[in-house]
N, C-alpha and C positions, 0 to 999 in steps of 0.2 A: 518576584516580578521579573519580567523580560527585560534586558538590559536595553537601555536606548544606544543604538549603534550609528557612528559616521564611519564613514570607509573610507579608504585613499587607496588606488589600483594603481597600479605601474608597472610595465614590462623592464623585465631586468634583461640583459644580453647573457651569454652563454648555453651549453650543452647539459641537461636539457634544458629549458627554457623556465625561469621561474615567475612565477605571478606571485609578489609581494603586496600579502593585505594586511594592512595597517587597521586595526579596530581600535576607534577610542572608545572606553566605555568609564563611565565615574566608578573611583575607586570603591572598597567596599567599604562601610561603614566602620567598621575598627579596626580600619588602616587608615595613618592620618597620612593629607595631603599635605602636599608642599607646594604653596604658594596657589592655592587653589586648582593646580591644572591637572588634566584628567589623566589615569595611566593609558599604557600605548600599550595595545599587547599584538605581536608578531607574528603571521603562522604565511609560513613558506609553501605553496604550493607546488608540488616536483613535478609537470607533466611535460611532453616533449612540446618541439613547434610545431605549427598546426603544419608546414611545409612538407612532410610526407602524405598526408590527409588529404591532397587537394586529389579531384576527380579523374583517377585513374590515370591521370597524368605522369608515365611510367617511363616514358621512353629514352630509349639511347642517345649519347649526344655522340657519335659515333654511324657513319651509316657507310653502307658498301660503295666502294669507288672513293671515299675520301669525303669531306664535309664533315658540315657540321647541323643536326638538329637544333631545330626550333626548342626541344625541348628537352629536359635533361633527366636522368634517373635521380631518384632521391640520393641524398649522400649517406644515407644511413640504410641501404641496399645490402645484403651481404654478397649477391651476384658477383663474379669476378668473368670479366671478360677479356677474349683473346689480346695484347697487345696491337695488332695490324687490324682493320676492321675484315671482319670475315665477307667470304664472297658467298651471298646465299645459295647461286646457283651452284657451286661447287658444293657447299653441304650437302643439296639436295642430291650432286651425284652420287655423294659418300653415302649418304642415308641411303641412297636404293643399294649401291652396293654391298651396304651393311644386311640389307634384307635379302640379299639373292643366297640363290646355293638350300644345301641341307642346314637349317637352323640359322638362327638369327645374330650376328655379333650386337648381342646387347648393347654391348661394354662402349662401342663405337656412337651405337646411337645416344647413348647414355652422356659419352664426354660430348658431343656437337651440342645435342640442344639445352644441358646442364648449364653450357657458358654463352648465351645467348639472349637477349634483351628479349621482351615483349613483342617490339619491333621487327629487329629481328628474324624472331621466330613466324610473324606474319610474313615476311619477305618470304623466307624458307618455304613456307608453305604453299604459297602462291607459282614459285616453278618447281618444284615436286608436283602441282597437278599440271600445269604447262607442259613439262616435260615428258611425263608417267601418264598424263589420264588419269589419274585416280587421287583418293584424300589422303594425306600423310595420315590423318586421324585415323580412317581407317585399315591402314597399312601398321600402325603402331602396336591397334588395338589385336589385329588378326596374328602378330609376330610373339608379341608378349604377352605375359600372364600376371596374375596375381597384384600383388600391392604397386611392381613397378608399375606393370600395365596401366594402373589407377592413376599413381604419381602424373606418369609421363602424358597421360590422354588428357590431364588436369592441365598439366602444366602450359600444353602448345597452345591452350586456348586463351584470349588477350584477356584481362581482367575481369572487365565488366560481363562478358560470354565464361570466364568460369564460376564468377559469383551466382550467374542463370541456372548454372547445369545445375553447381553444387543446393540449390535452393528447389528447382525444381523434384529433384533426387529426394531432397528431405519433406517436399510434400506431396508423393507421390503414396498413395495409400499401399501400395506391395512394401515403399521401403520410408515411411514414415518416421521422421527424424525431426521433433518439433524444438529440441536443444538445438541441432544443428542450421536449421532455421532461423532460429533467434540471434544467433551468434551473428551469422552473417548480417544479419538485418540491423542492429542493434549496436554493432560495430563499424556499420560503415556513414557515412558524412551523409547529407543531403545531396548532395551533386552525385556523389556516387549513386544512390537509389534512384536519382531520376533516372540516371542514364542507365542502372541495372532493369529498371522498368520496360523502358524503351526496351532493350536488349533479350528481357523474357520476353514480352510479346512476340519480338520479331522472331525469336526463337522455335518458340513452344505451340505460336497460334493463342495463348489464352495470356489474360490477366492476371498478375501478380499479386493484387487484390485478392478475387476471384479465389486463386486458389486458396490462400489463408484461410478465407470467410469457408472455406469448405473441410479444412483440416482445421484449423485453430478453434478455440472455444473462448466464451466469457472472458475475464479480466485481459484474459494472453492476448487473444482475437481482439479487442481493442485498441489494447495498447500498440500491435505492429500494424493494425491498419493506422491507427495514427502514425505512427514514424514513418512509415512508406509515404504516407499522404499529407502532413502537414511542412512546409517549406520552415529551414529553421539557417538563423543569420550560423557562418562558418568563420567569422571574424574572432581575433583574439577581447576584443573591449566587450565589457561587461557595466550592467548599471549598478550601481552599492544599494539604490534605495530598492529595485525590484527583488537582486538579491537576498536581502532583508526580509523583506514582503512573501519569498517563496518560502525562508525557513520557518516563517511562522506561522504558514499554511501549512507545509508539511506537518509541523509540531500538532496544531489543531486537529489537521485530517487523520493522526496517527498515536502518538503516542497519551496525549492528552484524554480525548476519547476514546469510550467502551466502544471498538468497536475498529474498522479501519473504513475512511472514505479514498475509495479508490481512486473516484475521480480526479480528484485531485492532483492522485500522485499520475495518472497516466495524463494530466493535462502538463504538467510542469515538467513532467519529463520527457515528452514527446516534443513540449515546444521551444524549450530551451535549447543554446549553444552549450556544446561540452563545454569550454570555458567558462559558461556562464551557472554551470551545473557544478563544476568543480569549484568555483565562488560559492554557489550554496549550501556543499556538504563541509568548506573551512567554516561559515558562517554558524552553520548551525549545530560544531560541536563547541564553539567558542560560546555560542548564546546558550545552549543546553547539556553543553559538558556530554556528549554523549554522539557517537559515530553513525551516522546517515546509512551508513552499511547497516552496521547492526540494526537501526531503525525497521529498515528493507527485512531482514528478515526475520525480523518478531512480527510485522505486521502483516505480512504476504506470504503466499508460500506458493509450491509449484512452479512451473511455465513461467507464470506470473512474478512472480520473486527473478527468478534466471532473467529476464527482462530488463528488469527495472537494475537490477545488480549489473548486468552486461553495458547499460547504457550508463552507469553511473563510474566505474572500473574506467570507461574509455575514456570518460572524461578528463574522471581523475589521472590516470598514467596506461594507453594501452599498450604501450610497452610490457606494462608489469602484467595487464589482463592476459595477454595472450600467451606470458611465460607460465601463468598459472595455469592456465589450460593446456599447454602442452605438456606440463608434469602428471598434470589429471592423467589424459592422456597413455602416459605410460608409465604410472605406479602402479603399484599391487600385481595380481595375476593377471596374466597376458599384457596385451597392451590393443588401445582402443588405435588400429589404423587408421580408419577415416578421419578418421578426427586428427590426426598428426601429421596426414596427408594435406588435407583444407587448409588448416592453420600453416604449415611451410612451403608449400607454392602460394596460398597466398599475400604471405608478408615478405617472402622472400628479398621483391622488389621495392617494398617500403620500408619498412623497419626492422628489420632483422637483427642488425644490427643493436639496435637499442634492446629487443628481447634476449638475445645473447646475454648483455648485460645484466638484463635486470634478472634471468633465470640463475646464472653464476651469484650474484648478488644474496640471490633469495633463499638457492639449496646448497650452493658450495659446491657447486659441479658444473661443469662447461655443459654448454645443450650437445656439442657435437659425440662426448662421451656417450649423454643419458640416449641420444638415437641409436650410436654404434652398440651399444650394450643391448637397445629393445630389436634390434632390425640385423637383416642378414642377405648378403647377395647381391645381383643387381639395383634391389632396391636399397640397401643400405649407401652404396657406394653414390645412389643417384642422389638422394635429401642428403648428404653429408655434400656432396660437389655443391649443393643451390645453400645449404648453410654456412660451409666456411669451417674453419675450424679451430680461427680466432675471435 
Protein backbone atom coordinates (compact mmCIF):
# COMPACT_ATOMS: atom_id res chain seq x y z
CA UNK A 1 0.00 0.00 0.00
CA UNK A 2 1.20 3.78 -0.67
CA UNK A 3 2.57 5.16 2.48
CA UNK A 4 0.35 8.07 3.71
CA UNK A 5 2.95 11.17 3.53
CA UNK A 6 3.00 14.80 5.50
CA UNK A 7 5.82 16.96 4.41
CA UNK A 8 7.58 19.80 6.10
CA UNK A 9 9.75 22.13 3.35
CA UNK A 10 12.40 24.44 4.42
CA UNK A 11 15.01 26.37 2.83
CA UNK A 12 18.35 25.77 4.41
CA UNK A 13 21.21 28.70 3.79
CA UNK A 14 24.45 27.79 2.06
CA UNK A 15 26.39 26.75 -1.17
CA UNK A 16 24.51 24.97 -2.91
CA UNK A 17 21.28 25.54 -1.56
CA UNK A 18 19.49 22.56 0.15
CA UNK A 19 15.76 21.86 0.26
CA UNK A 20 15.34 19.75 3.44
CA UNK A 21 12.16 17.20 3.16
CA UNK A 22 11.14 15.83 6.10
CA UNK A 23 8.62 12.70 5.34
CA UNK A 24 6.68 11.29 8.21
CA UNK A 25 5.38 8.18 7.24
CA UNK A 26 4.07 5.32 10.14
CA UNK A 27 6.75 2.92 10.94
CA UNK A 28 6.62 -0.51 9.42
CA UNK A 29 4.82 -3.07 11.08
CA UNK A 30 7.56 -5.26 12.82
CA UNK A 31 9.36 -2.34 13.86
CA UNK A 32 7.85 -1.31 17.13
CA UNK A 33 7.18 2.26 17.94
CA UNK A 34 8.10 4.17 20.73
CA UNK A 35 5.55 6.02 22.33
CA UNK A 36 3.40 5.89 19.35
CA UNK A 37 5.13 8.58 17.17
CA UNK A 38 5.75 8.14 13.52
CA UNK A 39 9.43 7.68 12.12
CA UNK A 40 10.97 10.98 10.39
CA UNK A 41 12.90 9.88 7.44
CA UNK A 42 15.39 12.76 5.80
CA UNK A 43 16.37 13.17 2.16
CA UNK A 44 18.44 16.31 1.33
CA UNK A 45 18.00 17.80 -1.79
CA UNK A 46 21.59 19.03 -3.48
CA UNK A 47 20.38 21.70 -6.21
CA UNK A 48 21.83 25.12 -6.57
CA UNK A 49 19.92 28.80 -5.95
CA UNK A 50 17.54 29.49 -8.38
CA UNK A 51 19.73 33.23 -8.44
CA UNK A 52 21.73 32.20 -11.51
CA UNK A 53 18.40 31.05 -13.38
CA UNK A 54 16.78 34.25 -13.38
CA UNK A 55 16.07 35.78 -17.03
CA UNK A 56 19.21 36.37 -18.65
CA UNK A 57 19.90 38.76 -16.42
CA UNK A 58 23.91 38.54 -16.96
CA UNK A 59 25.24 41.69 -16.72
CA UNK A 60 28.35 43.65 -15.50
CA UNK A 61 28.22 45.56 -12.30
CA UNK A 62 31.09 47.37 -13.91
CA UNK A 63 30.51 49.66 -16.77
CA UNK A 64 33.05 51.97 -18.99
CA UNK A 65 33.64 55.59 -17.46
CA UNK A 66 33.07 54.29 -13.87
CA UNK A 67 29.61 53.34 -12.14
CA UNK A 68 27.87 50.95 -11.20
CA UNK A 69 25.10 48.63 -12.98
CA UNK A 70 21.69 48.02 -12.00
CA UNK A 71 22.53 44.62 -12.37
CA UNK A 72 25.19 42.34 -11.48
CA UNK A 73 26.72 39.00 -12.98
CA UNK A 74 26.03 35.78 -11.20
CA UNK A 75 28.73 34.96 -8.56
CA UNK A 76 29.04 31.74 -9.78
CA UNK A 77 30.29 33.17 -13.56
CA UNK A 78 33.75 31.68 -14.24
CA UNK A 79 34.32 34.98 -16.57
CA UNK A 80 37.10 36.87 -15.14
CA UNK A 81 37.31 40.53 -16.14
CA UNK A 82 39.87 43.27 -16.58
CA UNK A 83 40.49 45.01 -13.18
CA UNK A 84 39.83 48.90 -14.52
CA UNK A 85 36.46 48.74 -16.37
CA UNK A 86 37.59 48.50 -20.02
CA UNK A 87 36.89 51.34 -22.61
CA UNK A 88 34.69 49.71 -25.46
CA UNK A 89 35.60 52.19 -27.82
CA UNK A 90 39.25 51.47 -27.47
CA UNK A 91 38.61 47.66 -27.87
CA UNK A 92 36.88 48.36 -30.73
CA UNK A 93 40.13 50.10 -32.16
CA UNK A 94 42.20 47.11 -31.12
CA UNK A 95 39.79 44.72 -32.63
CA UNK A 96 40.12 46.45 -36.19
CA UNK A 97 43.55 46.75 -35.61
CA UNK A 98 43.76 43.16 -34.77
CA UNK A 99 41.98 42.49 -38.16
CA UNK A 100 44.11 44.89 -40.61
CA UNK A 101 47.40 43.72 -42.47
CA UNK A 102 48.15 40.14 -43.92
CA UNK A 103 46.10 37.65 -41.42
CA UNK A 104 44.33 38.19 -38.49
CA UNK A 105 46.03 38.36 -34.74
CA UNK A 106 43.60 36.01 -33.36
CA UNK A 107 45.27 35.80 -30.19
CA UNK A 108 44.40 39.58 -29.63
CA UNK A 109 40.89 39.39 -30.59
CA UNK A 110 40.69 36.28 -28.52
CA UNK A 111 42.14 37.89 -25.06
CA UNK A 112 39.50 41.53 -25.55
CA UNK A 113 36.38 39.65 -26.04
CA UNK A 114 37.42 36.37 -23.81
CA UNK A 115 37.25 38.97 -20.65
CA UNK A 116 34.25 40.88 -21.37
CA UNK A 117 30.60 40.76 -19.92
CA UNK A 118 27.69 40.40 -22.09
CA UNK A 119 27.29 44.01 -21.60
CA UNK A 120 30.11 44.76 -22.43
CA UNK A 121 30.57 43.08 -25.49
CA UNK A 122 27.18 44.98 -26.62
CA UNK A 123 28.94 48.31 -25.86
CA UNK A 124 31.90 46.89 -28.11
CA UNK A 125 29.91 46.22 -30.74
CA UNK A 126 27.79 49.19 -31.15
CA UNK A 127 31.23 51.53 -31.85
CA UNK A 128 32.99 48.86 -34.05
CA UNK A 129 30.00 49.72 -36.38
CA UNK A 130 29.87 53.65 -35.49
CA UNK A 131 33.34 53.67 -36.15
CA UNK A 132 33.97 50.96 -39.18
CA UNK A 133 30.52 50.86 -40.89
CA UNK A 134 30.37 47.42 -40.67
CA UNK A 135 29.22 44.24 -38.13
CA UNK A 136 32.07 43.04 -35.77
CA UNK A 137 29.90 39.77 -36.34
CA UNK A 138 30.68 39.94 -39.59
CA UNK A 139 34.28 40.94 -39.50
CA UNK A 140 34.97 37.90 -36.95
CA UNK A 141 33.26 35.59 -39.11
CA UNK A 142 35.25 36.63 -42.55
CA UNK A 143 38.85 36.76 -40.39
CA UNK A 144 38.47 33.29 -38.58
CA UNK A 145 37.67 29.78 -39.19
CA UNK A 146 36.72 26.60 -37.76
CA UNK A 147 35.61 25.73 -34.20
CA UNK A 148 37.05 29.29 -33.04
CA UNK A 149 35.24 31.06 -35.66
CA UNK A 150 31.97 29.25 -34.08
CA UNK A 151 32.93 29.81 -30.31
CA UNK A 152 33.64 33.57 -31.02
CA UNK A 153 30.52 34.35 -33.47
CA UNK A 154 28.54 32.51 -30.53
CA UNK A 155 29.99 34.21 -28.03
CA UNK A 156 29.47 38.21 -29.06
CA UNK A 157 25.81 37.55 -29.29
CA UNK A 158 23.80 38.66 -25.79
CA UNK A 159 22.08 35.49 -24.38
CA UNK A 160 18.84 35.42 -25.28
CA UNK A 161 19.94 36.13 -29.38
CA UNK A 162 22.39 33.19 -28.90
CA UNK A 163 19.94 30.74 -27.40
CA UNK A 164 17.77 31.96 -31.11
CA UNK A 165 20.62 31.29 -33.40
CA UNK A 166 21.78 28.00 -31.54
CA UNK A 167 17.88 26.80 -31.71
CA UNK A 168 17.13 28.08 -34.97
CA UNK A 169 20.65 26.08 -36.41
CA UNK A 170 19.24 22.89 -34.72
CA UNK A 171 15.96 23.19 -36.51
CA UNK A 172 16.95 24.06 -39.59
CA UNK A 173 16.28 20.98 -41.96
CA UNK A 174 20.16 21.09 -43.82
CA UNK A 175 21.42 20.88 -40.16
CA UNK A 176 18.79 19.28 -37.93
CA UNK A 177 19.94 18.87 -34.39
CA UNK A 178 16.62 17.85 -32.27
CA UNK A 179 19.12 16.79 -29.08
CA UNK A 180 20.40 20.10 -29.42
CA UNK A 181 17.13 21.56 -29.41
CA UNK A 182 15.80 20.12 -26.49
CA UNK A 183 18.67 20.87 -24.50
CA UNK A 184 18.25 24.42 -24.94
CA UNK A 185 14.62 24.34 -24.53
CA UNK A 186 14.33 22.16 -21.66
CA UNK A 187 17.06 23.82 -19.66
CA UNK A 188 16.14 27.09 -19.75
CA UNK A 189 13.49 28.78 -17.00
CA UNK A 190 10.16 30.35 -18.29
CA UNK A 191 11.29 33.90 -18.42
CA UNK A 192 14.15 32.91 -20.34
CA UNK A 193 11.75 31.19 -23.16
CA UNK A 194 9.63 34.13 -23.26
CA UNK A 195 12.08 36.43 -23.99
CA UNK A 196 14.04 33.63 -26.31
CA UNK A 197 10.68 33.67 -28.11
CA UNK A 198 10.37 37.27 -28.46
CA UNK A 199 14.08 37.25 -29.69
CA UNK A 200 13.50 34.34 -32.39
CA UNK A 201 10.87 35.93 -33.98
CA UNK A 202 12.39 39.27 -34.15
CA UNK A 203 15.36 37.43 -35.39
CA UNK A 204 14.34 34.78 -37.91
CA UNK A 205 10.86 36.57 -39.07
CA UNK A 206 9.00 33.04 -37.91
CA UNK A 207 7.76 31.35 -34.83
CA UNK A 208 9.34 29.28 -32.40
CA UNK A 209 6.40 27.30 -32.12
CA UNK A 210 6.06 27.02 -35.70
CA UNK A 211 9.27 25.69 -36.31
CA UNK A 212 9.14 22.75 -33.67
CA UNK A 213 5.63 21.71 -35.07
CA UNK A 214 7.47 21.31 -38.29
CA UNK A 215 10.85 19.47 -37.31
CA UNK A 216 9.59 17.83 -34.12
CA UNK A 217 7.24 14.70 -33.94
CA UNK A 218 4.65 12.99 -31.36
CA UNK A 219 5.42 12.65 -27.79
CA UNK A 220 8.79 15.23 -28.42
CA UNK A 221 6.70 17.71 -30.41
CA UNK A 222 4.33 17.97 -27.35
CA UNK A 223 6.15 17.91 -24.77
CA UNK A 224 8.36 21.37 -26.13
CA UNK A 225 5.48 22.99 -27.35
CA UNK A 226 4.26 22.79 -23.91
CA UNK A 227 7.30 24.05 -22.12
CA UNK A 228 7.75 26.92 -24.66
CA UNK A 229 4.13 27.69 -24.19
CA UNK A 230 2.83 26.87 -20.74
CA UNK A 231 3.98 29.71 -17.98
CA UNK A 232 5.42 27.94 -14.88
CA UNK A 233 5.96 29.73 -11.19
CA UNK A 234 10.33 30.14 -10.89
CA UNK A 235 9.91 30.49 -7.04
CA UNK A 236 11.75 28.33 -4.71
CA UNK A 237 8.25 27.09 -2.44
CA UNK A 238 6.68 23.97 -3.38
CA UNK A 239 3.32 22.47 -2.15
CA UNK A 240 3.73 18.74 0.01
CA UNK A 241 0.21 17.73 -0.86
CA UNK A 242 0.51 18.52 -4.87
CA UNK A 243 3.89 16.94 -4.52
CA UNK A 244 2.42 13.91 -3.40
CA UNK A 245 -0.43 14.01 -5.69
CA UNK A 246 2.27 14.17 -8.89
CA UNK A 247 4.33 11.05 -7.63
CA UNK A 248 1.33 9.00 -7.49
CA UNK A 249 0.25 9.91 -10.97
CA UNK A 250 3.50 9.51 -12.26
CA UNK A 251 3.52 5.81 -10.38
CA UNK A 252 -0.07 5.14 -12.01
CA UNK A 253 0.72 6.63 -15.62
CA UNK A 254 4.01 4.49 -15.50
CA UNK A 255 5.21 2.03 -13.80
CA UNK A 256 2.11 0.49 -12.34
CA UNK A 257 0.47 0.02 -15.85
CA UNK A 258 0.91 -2.16 -18.97
CA UNK A 259 1.73 0.40 -20.97
CA UNK A 260 2.99 4.28 -20.43
CA UNK A 261 0.38 7.39 -20.24
CA UNK A 262 2.33 10.11 -21.59
CA UNK A 263 0.11 12.61 -20.83
CA UNK A 264 0.66 12.73 -17.87
CA UNK A 265 4.16 12.69 -17.72
CA UNK A 266 4.29 15.65 -20.41
CA UNK A 267 1.49 17.56 -18.20
CA UNK A 268 3.50 17.36 -14.80
CA UNK A 269 6.47 18.07 -16.28
CA UNK A 270 5.92 20.91 -18.49
CA UNK A 271 3.94 22.51 -15.76
CA UNK A 272 5.82 22.30 -12.79
CA UNK A 273 8.60 24.41 -11.10
CA UNK A 274 11.98 22.69 -11.08
CA UNK A 275 11.85 22.96 -7.39
CA UNK A 276 8.79 21.62 -7.28
CA UNK A 277 9.94 18.68 -9.83
CA UNK A 278 12.88 17.97 -7.63
CA UNK A 279 10.20 17.65 -4.49
CA UNK A 280 8.69 15.08 -6.79
CA UNK A 281 11.41 12.84 -7.88
CA UNK A 282 12.81 12.87 -3.58
CA UNK A 283 9.10 12.04 -3.04
CA UNK A 284 8.68 9.36 -5.07
CA UNK A 285 11.82 7.28 -4.43
CA UNK A 286 10.90 7.53 -0.83
CA UNK A 287 7.17 6.33 -1.46
CA UNK A 288 8.45 3.67 -4.23
CA UNK A 289 11.93 2.98 -3.46
CA UNK A 290 12.90 3.44 -6.90
CA UNK A 291 14.58 6.61 -8.86
CA UNK A 292 12.29 9.02 -11.24
CA UNK A 293 15.24 8.78 -13.55
CA UNK A 294 15.24 5.42 -14.00
CA UNK A 295 11.38 5.51 -14.15
CA UNK A 296 11.97 8.08 -17.47
CA UNK A 297 13.75 5.64 -19.05
CA UNK A 298 12.11 2.22 -18.77
CA UNK A 299 8.99 3.96 -19.84
CA UNK A 300 10.04 6.46 -22.73
CA UNK A 301 12.49 6.39 -25.14
CA UNK A 302 13.96 8.67 -27.83
CA UNK A 303 13.59 12.62 -28.10
CA UNK A 304 11.06 11.84 -25.69
CA UNK A 305 12.97 10.41 -22.84
CA UNK A 306 16.18 13.26 -23.66
CA UNK A 307 13.12 15.71 -22.62
CA UNK A 308 11.65 14.56 -19.84
CA UNK A 309 15.47 13.52 -18.47
CA UNK A 310 16.85 17.10 -19.41
CA UNK A 311 13.88 18.83 -17.75
CA UNK A 312 14.09 16.55 -14.68
CA UNK A 313 18.48 16.66 -14.37
CA UNK A 314 17.89 20.69 -14.19
CA UNK A 315 15.75 20.48 -11.51
CA UNK A 316 17.26 18.29 -9.73
CA UNK A 317 21.04 19.96 -9.95
CA UNK A 318 21.94 21.67 -13.50
CA UNK A 319 24.98 22.09 -12.41
CA UNK A 320 25.50 18.43 -12.51
CA UNK A 321 23.23 18.14 -16.01
CA UNK A 322 25.50 20.09 -17.93
CA UNK A 323 28.92 18.66 -16.49
CA UNK A 324 27.55 15.35 -17.86
CA UNK A 325 27.01 16.70 -21.22
CA UNK A 326 30.03 18.17 -21.51
CA UNK A 327 31.87 14.87 -20.81
CA UNK A 328 29.41 13.22 -23.40
CA UNK A 329 30.70 15.67 -25.35
CA UNK A 330 34.19 14.78 -25.32
CA UNK A 331 34.67 11.06 -24.65
CA UNK A 332 35.25 8.36 -26.84
CA UNK A 333 36.51 9.12 -30.43
CA UNK A 334 36.63 12.65 -31.57
CA UNK A 335 35.00 15.03 -29.66
CA UNK A 336 31.42 16.47 -30.38
CA UNK A 337 32.28 20.44 -30.90
CA UNK A 338 29.16 22.01 -31.14
CA UNK A 339 27.90 20.67 -28.41
CA UNK A 340 31.13 21.91 -26.14
CA UNK A 341 30.73 24.99 -27.85
CA UNK A 342 26.80 25.76 -26.72
CA UNK A 343 27.21 24.37 -23.40
CA UNK A 344 30.54 26.91 -22.58
CA UNK A 345 29.46 30.20 -23.96
CA UNK A 346 26.42 29.47 -22.70
CA UNK A 347 26.93 28.76 -18.99
CA UNK A 348 30.03 30.58 -18.99
CA UNK A 349 28.13 33.66 -17.46
CA UNK A 350 25.93 31.66 -15.09
CA UNK A 351 27.10 28.65 -13.57
CA UNK A 352 30.37 27.60 -14.53
CA UNK A 353 31.50 27.62 -11.85
CA UNK A 354 29.21 25.13 -10.10
CA UNK A 355 29.85 22.81 -13.32
CA UNK A 356 33.51 23.06 -12.77
CA UNK A 357 32.73 21.54 -9.60
CA UNK A 358 30.50 19.09 -10.00
CA UNK A 359 32.51 17.75 -13.47
CA UNK A 360 35.78 17.43 -11.03
CA UNK A 361 33.39 15.87 -8.41
CA UNK A 362 32.08 13.35 -10.86
CA UNK A 363 35.20 12.26 -13.16
CA UNK A 364 38.27 13.29 -11.14
CA UNK A 365 39.56 15.65 -13.66
CA UNK A 366 39.27 19.57 -13.72
CA UNK A 367 37.01 20.51 -16.90
CA UNK A 368 39.89 22.81 -17.99
CA UNK A 369 42.32 19.71 -18.51
CA UNK A 370 39.32 17.49 -20.20
CA UNK A 371 39.05 20.86 -22.90
CA UNK A 372 42.96 21.26 -23.14
CA UNK A 373 43.36 17.60 -24.03
CA UNK A 374 40.04 17.39 -26.65
CA UNK A 375 41.03 21.04 -28.36
CA UNK A 376 43.88 22.83 -29.94
CA UNK A 377 44.94 26.47 -30.98
CA UNK A 378 43.05 29.46 -30.98
CA UNK A 379 40.25 27.80 -30.10
CA UNK A 380 41.59 25.88 -27.16
CA UNK A 381 43.20 28.93 -25.74
CA UNK A 382 39.67 30.90 -26.27
CA UNK A 383 36.98 28.10 -24.09
CA UNK A 384 39.92 27.63 -21.65
CA UNK A 385 40.20 31.91 -21.18
CA UNK A 386 35.67 31.97 -20.72
CA UNK A 387 36.33 28.68 -18.31
CA UNK A 388 39.06 29.49 -15.89
CA UNK A 389 41.15 27.12 -14.85
CA UNK A 390 40.17 26.84 -11.25
Amino acid sequence: AEPSLRSEWRWLSGHPKQLDLVHRSPLPEKTSKKEGKPESVTVRLQFHSLLPYQPYRIQSNRIAGGGSAHRTRSAMASLTLPPAPPNPRQDAIDLHKAFKGFGCDSTTVSNILSHRDSMQRGYIQQEYKTMYSEELSHRISSELSGNHKKALSLWILDPAGRDATVLKEALSAESLDLKAATDIICSRTPSQLQIMKQTYYAKFGTYLEHDISQQASGDHQKILLAYVGIPRYEGPEVDPTIVTHDAKDLYKAGEKKLGTDEKTFIRIFTERSWAHMAAVASAYRHMYDRSLQKVVKNETSGNFEVALLTILRCAENPAKYFAKVLRKSMKGLGTDDKTLVRVVVTRTEIDMQYIKAEYYKKYKKPLADAIHSETSGGYRTFLLSLVGSH
